[in-house]
C-alpha positions as CSV (number, residue, x, y, z in Angstrom):
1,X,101.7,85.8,94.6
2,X,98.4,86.0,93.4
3,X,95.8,82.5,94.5
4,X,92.9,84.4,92.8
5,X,91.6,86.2,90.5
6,X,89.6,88.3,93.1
7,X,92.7,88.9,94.8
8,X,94.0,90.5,91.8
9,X,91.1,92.6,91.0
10,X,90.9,93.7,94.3
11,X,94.6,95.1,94.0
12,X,93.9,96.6,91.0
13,X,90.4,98.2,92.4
14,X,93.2,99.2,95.4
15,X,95.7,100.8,93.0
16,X,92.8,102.7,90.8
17,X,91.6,104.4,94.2
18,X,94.7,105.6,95.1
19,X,95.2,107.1,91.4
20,X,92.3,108.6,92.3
21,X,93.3,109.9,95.4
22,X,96.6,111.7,94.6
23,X,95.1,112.8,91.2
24,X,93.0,115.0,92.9
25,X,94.4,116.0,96.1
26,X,98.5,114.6,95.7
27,X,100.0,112.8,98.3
28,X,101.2,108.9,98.3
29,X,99.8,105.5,97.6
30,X,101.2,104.2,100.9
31,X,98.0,104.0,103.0
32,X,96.5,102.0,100.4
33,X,99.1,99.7,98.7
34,X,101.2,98.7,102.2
35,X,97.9,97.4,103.9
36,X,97.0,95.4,100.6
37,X,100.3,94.2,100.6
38,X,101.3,93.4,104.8
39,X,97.8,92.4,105.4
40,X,95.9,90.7,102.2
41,X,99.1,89.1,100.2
42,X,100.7,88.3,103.2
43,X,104.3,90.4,102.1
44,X,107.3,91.9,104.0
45,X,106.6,95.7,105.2
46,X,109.5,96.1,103.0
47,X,108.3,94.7,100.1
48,X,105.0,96.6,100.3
49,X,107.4,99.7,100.7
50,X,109.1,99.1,97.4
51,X,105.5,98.5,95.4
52,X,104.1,101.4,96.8
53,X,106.9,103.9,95.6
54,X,106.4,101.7,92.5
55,X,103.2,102.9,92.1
56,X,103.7,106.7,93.3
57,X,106.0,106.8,90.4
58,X,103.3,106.1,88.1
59,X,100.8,108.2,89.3
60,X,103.3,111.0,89.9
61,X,104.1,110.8,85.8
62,X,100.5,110.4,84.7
63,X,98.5,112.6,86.5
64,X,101.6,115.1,86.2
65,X,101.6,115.0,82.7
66,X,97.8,115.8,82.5
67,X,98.4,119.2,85.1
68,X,101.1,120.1,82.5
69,X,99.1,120.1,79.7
70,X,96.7,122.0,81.4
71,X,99.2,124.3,82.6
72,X,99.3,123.4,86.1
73,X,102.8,122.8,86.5
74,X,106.1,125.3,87.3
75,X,109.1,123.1,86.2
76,X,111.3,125.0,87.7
77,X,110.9,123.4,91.3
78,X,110.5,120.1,89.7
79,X,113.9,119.9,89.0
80,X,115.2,122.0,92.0
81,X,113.3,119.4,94.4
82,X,113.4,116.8,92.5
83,X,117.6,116.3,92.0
84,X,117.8,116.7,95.5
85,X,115.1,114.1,96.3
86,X,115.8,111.5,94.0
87,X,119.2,111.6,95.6
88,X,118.1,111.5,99.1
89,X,115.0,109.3,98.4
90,X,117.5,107.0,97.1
91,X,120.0,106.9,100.2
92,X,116.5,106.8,102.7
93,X,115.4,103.2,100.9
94,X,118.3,101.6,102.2
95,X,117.4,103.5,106.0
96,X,114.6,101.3,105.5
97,X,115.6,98.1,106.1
98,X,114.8,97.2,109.9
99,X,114.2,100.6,110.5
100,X,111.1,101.7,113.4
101,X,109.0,103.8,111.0
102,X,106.0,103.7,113.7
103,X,106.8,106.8,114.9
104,X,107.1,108.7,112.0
105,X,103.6,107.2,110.2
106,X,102.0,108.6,113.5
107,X,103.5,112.0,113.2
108,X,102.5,112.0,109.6
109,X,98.8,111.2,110.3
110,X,98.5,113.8,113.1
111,X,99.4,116.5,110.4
112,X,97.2,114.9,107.8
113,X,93.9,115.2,110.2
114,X,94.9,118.7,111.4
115,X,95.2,120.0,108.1
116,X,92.4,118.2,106.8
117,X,90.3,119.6,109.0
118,X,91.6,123.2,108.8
119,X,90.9,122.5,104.5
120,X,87.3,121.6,105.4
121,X,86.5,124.3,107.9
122,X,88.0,127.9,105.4
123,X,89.4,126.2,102.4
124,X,92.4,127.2,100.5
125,X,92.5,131.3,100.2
126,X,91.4,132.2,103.7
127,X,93.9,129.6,105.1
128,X,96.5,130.6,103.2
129,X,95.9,134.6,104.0
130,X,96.0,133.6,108.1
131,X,99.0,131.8,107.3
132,X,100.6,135.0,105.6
133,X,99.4,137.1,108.4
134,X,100.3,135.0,111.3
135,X,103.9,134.2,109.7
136,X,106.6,136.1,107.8
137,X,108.0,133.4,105.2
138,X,109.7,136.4,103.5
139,X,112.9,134.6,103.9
140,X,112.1,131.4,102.3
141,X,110.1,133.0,99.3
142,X,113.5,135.4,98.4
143,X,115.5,132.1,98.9
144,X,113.4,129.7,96.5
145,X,116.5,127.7,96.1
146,X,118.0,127.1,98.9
147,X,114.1,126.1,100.1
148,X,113.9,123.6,97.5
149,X,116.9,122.3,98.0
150,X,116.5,121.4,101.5
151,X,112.7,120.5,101.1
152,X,113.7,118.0,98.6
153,X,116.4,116.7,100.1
154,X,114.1,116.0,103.6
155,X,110.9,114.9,101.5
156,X,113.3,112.4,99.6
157,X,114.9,111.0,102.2
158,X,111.6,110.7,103.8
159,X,109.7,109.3,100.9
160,X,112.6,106.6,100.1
161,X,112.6,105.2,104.0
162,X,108.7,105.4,104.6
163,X,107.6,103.8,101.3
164,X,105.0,107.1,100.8
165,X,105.5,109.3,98.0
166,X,105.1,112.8,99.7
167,X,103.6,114.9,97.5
168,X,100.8,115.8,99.9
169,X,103.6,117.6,101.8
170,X,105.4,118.9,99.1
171,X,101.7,120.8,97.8
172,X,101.4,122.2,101.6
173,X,105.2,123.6,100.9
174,X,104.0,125.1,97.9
175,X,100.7,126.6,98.8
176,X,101.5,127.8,102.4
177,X,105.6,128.8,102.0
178,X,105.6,129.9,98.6
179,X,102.5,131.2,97.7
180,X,101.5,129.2,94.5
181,X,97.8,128.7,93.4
182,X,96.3,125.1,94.7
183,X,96.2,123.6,90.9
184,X,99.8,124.5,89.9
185,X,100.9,123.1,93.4
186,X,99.0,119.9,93.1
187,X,100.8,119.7,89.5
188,X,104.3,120.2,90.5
189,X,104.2,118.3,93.4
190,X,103.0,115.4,91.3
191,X,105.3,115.6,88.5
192,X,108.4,115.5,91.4
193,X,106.7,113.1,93.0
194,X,107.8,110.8,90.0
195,X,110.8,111.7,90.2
196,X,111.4,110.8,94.1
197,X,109.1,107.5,93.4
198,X,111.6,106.5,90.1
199,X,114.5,106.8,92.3
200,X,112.9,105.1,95.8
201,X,111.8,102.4,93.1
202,X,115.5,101.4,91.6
203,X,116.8,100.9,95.0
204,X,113.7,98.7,95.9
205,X,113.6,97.1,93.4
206,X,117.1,96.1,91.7
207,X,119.4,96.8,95.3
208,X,117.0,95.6,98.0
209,X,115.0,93.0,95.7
210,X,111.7,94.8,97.9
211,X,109.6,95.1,95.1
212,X,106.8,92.6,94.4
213,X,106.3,93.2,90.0
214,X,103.2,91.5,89.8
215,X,101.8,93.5,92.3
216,X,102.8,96.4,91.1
217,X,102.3,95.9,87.8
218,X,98.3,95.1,88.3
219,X,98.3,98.4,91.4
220,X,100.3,100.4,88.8
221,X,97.8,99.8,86.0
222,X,94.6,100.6,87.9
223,X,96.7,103.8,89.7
224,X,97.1,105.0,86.2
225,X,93.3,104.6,85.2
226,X,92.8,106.6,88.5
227,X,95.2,108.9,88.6
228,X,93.7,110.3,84.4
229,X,90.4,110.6,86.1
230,X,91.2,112.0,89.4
231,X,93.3,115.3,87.9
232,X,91.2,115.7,85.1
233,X,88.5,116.0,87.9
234,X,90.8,117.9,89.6
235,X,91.2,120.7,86.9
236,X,87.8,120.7,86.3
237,X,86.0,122.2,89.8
238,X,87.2,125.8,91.2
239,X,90.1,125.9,93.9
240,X,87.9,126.7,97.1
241,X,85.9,123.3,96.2
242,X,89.0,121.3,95.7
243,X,90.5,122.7,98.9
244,X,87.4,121.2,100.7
245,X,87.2,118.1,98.5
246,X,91.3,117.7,99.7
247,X,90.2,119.2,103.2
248,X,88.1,116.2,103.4
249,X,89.9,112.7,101.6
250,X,93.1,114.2,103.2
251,X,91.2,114.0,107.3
252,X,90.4,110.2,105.9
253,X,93.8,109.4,104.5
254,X,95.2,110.5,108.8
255,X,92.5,108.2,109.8
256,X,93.3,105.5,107.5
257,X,97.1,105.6,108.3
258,X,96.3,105.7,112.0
259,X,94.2,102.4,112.2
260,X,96.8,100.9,110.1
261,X,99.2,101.4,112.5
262,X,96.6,100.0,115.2
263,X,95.8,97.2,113.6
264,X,99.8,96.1,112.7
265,X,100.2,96.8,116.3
266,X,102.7,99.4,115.3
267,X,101.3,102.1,117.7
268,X,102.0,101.0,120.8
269,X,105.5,99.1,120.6
């Protein structure tokens, strides 16, 4: 796959950002793995979908594990979101092949810039107390299961068919719905987000034959030097900074996904 060695370093310099990325604010490797892959190393869409869940799987586990140890992590939605999305996730990889996804990227980075910007503008708390004020999620917080569930199953399915690892929507879920601090969302999201990545990953990879190793063997290594950073940065600063710090990487990520789209020529067919 590889002609160079520049080539390789730049997917490995690729792979390290997006650890970066998600260790700090969650989310998916999508907008940075699926260009490298389409674009640079010349691969299928659905190969670059496969390596990309590849490598949300590792930066789901790594940077998980460090939010755990630092107590950033409630298990119990974990496995609540995460049964149902593995399962789903699974079924969605095979909705993959020859599937429009155009639509559905756009959608995505629409919501990314809108709540990117409304991140940079009050941060976390005040957001989240409009949110509360504006909206009565009673309901979903008395029926934490049955909100899981379903959230898990639609992430999954989601995650499996678009390639993107969808912990950035699983942390909004979290924060806005149920009420849990910014850190220990970021944390569980990430930790189910290997989960979801694992599953979207076997069906790539040994049913579809969409995952390119070497690829994702050099992305997955520099994601996991990434992700350790990012989340240990992440811990670090108070959660009105990292809500701004996300506020602002998350407005970039919509813009990212959006020229992606522009440049494929996926927007406008």
């Amino acid at each position: 796959m590889f002609d160079d060695q520049v080539t390789a370093f730049i997917t490995f310099l690729i792979g390290c950002g997006s650890g970066v990325y998600i260790g700090i604010a969650s989310g998916t490797a999508e907008p940075f793995i699926i260009p490298l892959m389409t674009i640079l190393l010349s691969s299928t869409i659905y190969q670059a979908i496969g390596t990309s869940l590849f490598v949300d799987c590792v930066i789901g586990l790594v940077a998980g594990l460090i939010f755990f140890k630092k107590g950033h992590v409630n298990l119990k939605p974990v496995l609540l979101l995460g049964v149902s999305g593995v399962l789903l996730a699974f079924i969605g990889s095979f909705f993959s092949q020859g599937a429009k996804e155009s639509d559905l990227k756009f959608l995505i980075a629409i919501v990314l810039i809108m709540f990117g910007l409304v991140l940079l503008r009050g941060g976390v708390k005040r957001n989240v107390n409009y949110v509360n004020d504006k909206v009565n999620l009673t309901w979903f917080k008395n029926h934490k299961q049955v909100t899981f569930i379903v959230c898990g199953s639609l992430i999954g399915f989601a995650s499996g068919f678009t390639g993107m690892g969808s912990s950035g929507i699983i942390t909004i879920i979290l924060i806005f719905v149920m009420g849990y601090d910014l850190h220990t969302s970021i944390g569980t999201s990430l930790m189910m987000m290997s989960f979801i990545g694992f599953s979207g990953t076997i069906a790539h990879g040994a049913f579809l034959n969409h995952i390119v190793l070497e690829s994702a063997l050099i992305a997955g290594i520099g994601a996991a030097f990434g992700a350790i950073s990012g989340s240990f940065f992440a811990n670090k600063i108070n959660e009105d900074l990292l809500g701004r710090v996300i506020g602002g990487i998350i407005t970039i990520l919509g813009f990212v996904v959006l020229i992606e789209l522009v440049v494929s020529g996926q927007l406008f067919t």
